[in-house]
C-alpha positions as CSV (number, residue, x, y, z in Angstrom):
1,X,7.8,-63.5,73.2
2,X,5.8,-61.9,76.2
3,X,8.5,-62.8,78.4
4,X,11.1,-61.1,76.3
5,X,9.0,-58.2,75.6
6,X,8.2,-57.4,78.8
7,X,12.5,-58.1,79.9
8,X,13.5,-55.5,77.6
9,X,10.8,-52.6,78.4
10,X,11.2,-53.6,82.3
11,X,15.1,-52.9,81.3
12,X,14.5,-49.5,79.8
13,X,11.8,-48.5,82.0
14,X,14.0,-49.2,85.4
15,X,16.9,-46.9,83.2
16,X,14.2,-44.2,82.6
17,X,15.2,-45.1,78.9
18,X,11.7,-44.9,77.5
19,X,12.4,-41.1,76.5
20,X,14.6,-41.9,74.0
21,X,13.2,-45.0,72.7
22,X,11.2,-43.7,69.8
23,X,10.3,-45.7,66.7
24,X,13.3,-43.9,64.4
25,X,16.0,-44.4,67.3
26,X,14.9,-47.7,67.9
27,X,14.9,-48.6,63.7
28,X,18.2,-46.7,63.8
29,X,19.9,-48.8,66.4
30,X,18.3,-52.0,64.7
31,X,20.0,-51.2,61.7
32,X,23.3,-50.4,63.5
33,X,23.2,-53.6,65.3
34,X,22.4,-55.5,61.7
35,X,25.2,-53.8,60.5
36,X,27.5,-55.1,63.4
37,X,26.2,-58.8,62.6
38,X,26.9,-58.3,59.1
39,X,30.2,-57.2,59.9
40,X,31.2,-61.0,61.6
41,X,30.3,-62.1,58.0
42,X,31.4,-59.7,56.6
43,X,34.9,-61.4,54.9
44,X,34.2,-65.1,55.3
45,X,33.8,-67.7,52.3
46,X,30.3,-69.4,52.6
47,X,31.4,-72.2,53.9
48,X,33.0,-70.6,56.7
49,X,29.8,-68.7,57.7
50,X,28.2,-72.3,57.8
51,X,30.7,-73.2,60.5
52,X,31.1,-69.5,62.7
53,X,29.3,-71.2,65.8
54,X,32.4,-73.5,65.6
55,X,35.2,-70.7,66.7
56,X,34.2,-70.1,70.2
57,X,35.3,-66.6,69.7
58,X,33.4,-65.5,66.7
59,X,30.3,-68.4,67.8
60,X,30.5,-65.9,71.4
61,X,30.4,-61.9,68.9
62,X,27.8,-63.6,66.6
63,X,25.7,-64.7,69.3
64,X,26.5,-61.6,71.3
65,X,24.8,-59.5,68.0
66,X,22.0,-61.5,67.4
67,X,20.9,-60.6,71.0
68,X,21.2,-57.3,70.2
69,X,19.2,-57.1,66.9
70,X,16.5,-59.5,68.7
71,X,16.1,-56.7,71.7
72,X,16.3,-54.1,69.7
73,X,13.4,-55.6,67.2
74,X,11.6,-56.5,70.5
75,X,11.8,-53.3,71.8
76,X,10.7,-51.5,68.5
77,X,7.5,-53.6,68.1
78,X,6.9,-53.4,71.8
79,X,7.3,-49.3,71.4
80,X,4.9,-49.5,68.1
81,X,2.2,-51.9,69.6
82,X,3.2,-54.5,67.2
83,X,3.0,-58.4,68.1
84,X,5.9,-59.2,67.2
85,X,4.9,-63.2,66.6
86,X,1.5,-62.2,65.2
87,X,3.5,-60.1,62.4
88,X,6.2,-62.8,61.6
89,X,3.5,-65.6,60.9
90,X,1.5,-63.2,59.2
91,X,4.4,-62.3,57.1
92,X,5.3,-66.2,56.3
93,X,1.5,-67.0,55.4
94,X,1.4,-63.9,52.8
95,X,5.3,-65.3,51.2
96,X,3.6,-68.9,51.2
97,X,0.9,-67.8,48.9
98,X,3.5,-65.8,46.6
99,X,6.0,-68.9,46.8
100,X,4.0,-71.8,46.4
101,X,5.9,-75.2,47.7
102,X,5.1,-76.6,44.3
103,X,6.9,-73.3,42.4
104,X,9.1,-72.6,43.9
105,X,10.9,-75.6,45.7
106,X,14.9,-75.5,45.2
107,X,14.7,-71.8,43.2
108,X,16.2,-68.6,44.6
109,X,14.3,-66.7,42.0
110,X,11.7,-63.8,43.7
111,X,8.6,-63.1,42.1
């Protein structure tokens, strides 16, 4: 995650994009870009979204999105001081102890 981190500010930074990288443009873009992934999936049956990565052209725009939601997540924690791996296996210890393997293995129900 360094590596990326340090990629993607190292990209804005050489493109004097800093200035406009603030925490709501950043979350904004996120969102746009999550919106732009959603949209591959947008009209397919489940199955079908279990086998995009099979179509070489919609494997290629998925992919292609996911990079962009990953640097732009990157970037926002980078811009908020955030570890970005720190937060994420924070955030999976604290759903562990809400979803208990033993309660709730092979239930979609949220508590």
């Amino acid at each position: 995650m360094n590596d990326l981190t340090a990629s993607v500010r190292a990209f804005a930074e050489e493109r004097d994009w800093q200035q406009f990288h603030t925490a709501k443009n950043l979350a904004m873009a996120l969102a746009g870009e999550v919106g732009e992934l959603l949209a591959e999936f947008q009209w397919l049956t489940p199955e079908q979204s279990d086998t995009v990565m099979d179509d070489p052209e919609a494997g290629a725009r998925v992919r292609a999105e996911i990079g962009d939601v990953m640097i732009y997540l990157t970037r926002l924690a980078d811009v908020l001081g955030i570890d970005l791996e720190e937060a994420a296996l924070s955030k999976l210890d604290e759903v562990a102890q809400r979803y208990p393997v033993q309660q709730a293995k092979g239930s979609a129900a949220k508590r």
